[in-house]
N, C-alpha and C positions, 0 to 999 in steps of 0.2 A: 504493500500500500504506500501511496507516496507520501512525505514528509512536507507539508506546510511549513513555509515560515508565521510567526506569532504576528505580523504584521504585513499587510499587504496591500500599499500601498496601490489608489487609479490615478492615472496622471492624464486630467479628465482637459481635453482642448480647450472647452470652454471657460475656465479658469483664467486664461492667458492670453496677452492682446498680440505676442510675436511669438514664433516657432522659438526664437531665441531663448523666452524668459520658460516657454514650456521644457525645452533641452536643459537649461541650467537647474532648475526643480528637478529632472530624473538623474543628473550629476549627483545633487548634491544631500536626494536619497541614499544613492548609492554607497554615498561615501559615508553619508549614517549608520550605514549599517543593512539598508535592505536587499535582500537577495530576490526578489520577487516582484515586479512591475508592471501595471496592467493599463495599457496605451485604449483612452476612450476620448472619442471624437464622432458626437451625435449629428454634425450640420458640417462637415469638411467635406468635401467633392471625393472620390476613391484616389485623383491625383496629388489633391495635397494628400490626406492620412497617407498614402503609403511614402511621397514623400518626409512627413514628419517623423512617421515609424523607421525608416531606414537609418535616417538620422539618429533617432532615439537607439537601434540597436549599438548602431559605431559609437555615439559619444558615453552609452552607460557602462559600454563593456570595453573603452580606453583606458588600458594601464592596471587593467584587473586581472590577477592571475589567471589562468584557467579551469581550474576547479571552485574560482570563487564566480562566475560570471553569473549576473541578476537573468532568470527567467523571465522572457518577457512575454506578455498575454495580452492576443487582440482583443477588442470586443467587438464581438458580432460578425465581424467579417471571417467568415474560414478563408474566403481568397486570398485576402488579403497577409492574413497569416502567415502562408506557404509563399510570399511573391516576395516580403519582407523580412523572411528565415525567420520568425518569431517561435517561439514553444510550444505557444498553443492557443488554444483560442475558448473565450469566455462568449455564450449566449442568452437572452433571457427569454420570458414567455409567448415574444412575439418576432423573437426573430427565427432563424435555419432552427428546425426543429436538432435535437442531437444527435438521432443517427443519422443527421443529413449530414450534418456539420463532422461528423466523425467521418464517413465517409469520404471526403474531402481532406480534409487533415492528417487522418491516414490514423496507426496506433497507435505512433513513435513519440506523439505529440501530445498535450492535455488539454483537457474540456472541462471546460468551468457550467455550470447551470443555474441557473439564477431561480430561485423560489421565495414565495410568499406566503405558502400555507400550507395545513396539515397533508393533502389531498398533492398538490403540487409536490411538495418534497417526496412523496413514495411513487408517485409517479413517475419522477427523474431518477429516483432511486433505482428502477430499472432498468434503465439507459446506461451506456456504455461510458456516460459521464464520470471522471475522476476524482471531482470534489463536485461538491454545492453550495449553494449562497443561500442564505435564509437573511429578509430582509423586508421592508424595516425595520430595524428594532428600536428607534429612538424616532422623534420625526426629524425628519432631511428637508435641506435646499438645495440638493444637489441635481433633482431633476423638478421637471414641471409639473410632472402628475404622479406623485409616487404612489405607491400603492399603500393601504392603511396599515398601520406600526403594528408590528407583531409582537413587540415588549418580551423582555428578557423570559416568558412563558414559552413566547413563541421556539425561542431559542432551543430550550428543554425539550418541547416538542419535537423539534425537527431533529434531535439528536438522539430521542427515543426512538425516532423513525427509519434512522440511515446508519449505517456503517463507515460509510463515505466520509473523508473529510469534510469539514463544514466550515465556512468561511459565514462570518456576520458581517452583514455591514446595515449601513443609515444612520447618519448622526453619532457616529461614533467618536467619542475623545477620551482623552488621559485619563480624562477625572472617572469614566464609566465602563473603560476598556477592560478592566480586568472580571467586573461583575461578566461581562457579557463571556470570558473564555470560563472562569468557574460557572457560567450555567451551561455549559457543552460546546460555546464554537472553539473550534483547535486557530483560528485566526479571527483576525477583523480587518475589515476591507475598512482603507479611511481614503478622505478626498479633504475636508477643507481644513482637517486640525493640522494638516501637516503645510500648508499653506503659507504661513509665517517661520521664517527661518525655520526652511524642511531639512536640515541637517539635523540640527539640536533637538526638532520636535521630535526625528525620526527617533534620536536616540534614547529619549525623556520614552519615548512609548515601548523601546526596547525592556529598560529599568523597570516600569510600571508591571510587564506583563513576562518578566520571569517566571 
């Protein structure tokens, strides 16, 4: 079974007004501490994303040894995936179902699945997906219509339900991060706590979630 890191940072486009200030945030994760990076870009054309992804692989994996290089995970695109050598690729309810998306990506590679409820998690449970997302668990700004907060219950639940690695995310920070891995996720997917000088936050969340 695969090994999650305890942090799992998305390094979401819309965040950022230049590819520049996006690439320097996945540096200086990197250099935090993270091993794990999840390239999301809801409104970029396929020619920028894979633009800004290719970029993102070269500058996150400069000067990193080779057993230490950051896993990197599309979201939603499986094409795009495979076109920009990425690790694997993240879907959620409405995009490439998962053995579409597997299909495409192949075995070699990982599939993330994004879930919101009791019903959805053993669903995906079936599916040839590597880990799952159970979300949200706090309420989020991070997209426009999220789905309703699952609360640290939800959490439980979805870890009574699977085997699978489980990744949290929505509205996650420092001060909440570690209730959410004692109630069952093995990670948490963050987006704005890391925002503000993402090196030191990255490694403030490392400390928390020993």
């Amino acid at each position: 079974m695969m090994l999650l890191p305890r942090l799992y940072p998305i390094v979401d486009a819309s965040c950022f007004s230049t590819t520049d200030e996006l690439l320097k945030f996945a540096r200086e994760l990197v250099a935090g501490g993270c091993t794990l990076l999840q390239y999301r870009n809801k409104s970029g054309s396929a020619r920028v994303m894979l633009e800004q992804a290719r970029e993102l692989r070269r500058q996150s994996r400069a000067g990193v040894p080779a057993p230490h290089l950051p896993k990197l995970i599309m979201n939603d695109r499986a094409d795009l995936c495979l076109i920009a050598e990425f690790d694997g690729v993240h879907v959620g309810q409405d995009d490439l179902l998962p053995e579409s998306a597997r299909r495409i990506i192949g075995g070699g590679r990982w599939l993330g699945v994004s879930t919101h409820s009791p019903e959805q998690v053993q669903e995906a449970d079936q599916t040839s997906a590597d880990y799952l997302a159970i979300g949200p668990v706090f309420s989020t700004s991070s997209k426009e219509r999220p789905d309703p907060v699952v609360g640290l219950e939800g959490v439980r639940r979805a870890r009574q339900l699977t085997r699978k690695p489980l990744v949290a995310i929505g509205g996650i920070t420092r001060a909440n991060a570690a209730s959410v891995i004692e109630a069952g996720a093995d990670s948490v997917a963050v987006i704005s706590d890391l925002l503000r000088e993402p090196r030191k936050s990255a490694e403030e969340f490392f400390r928390v979630l020993r």
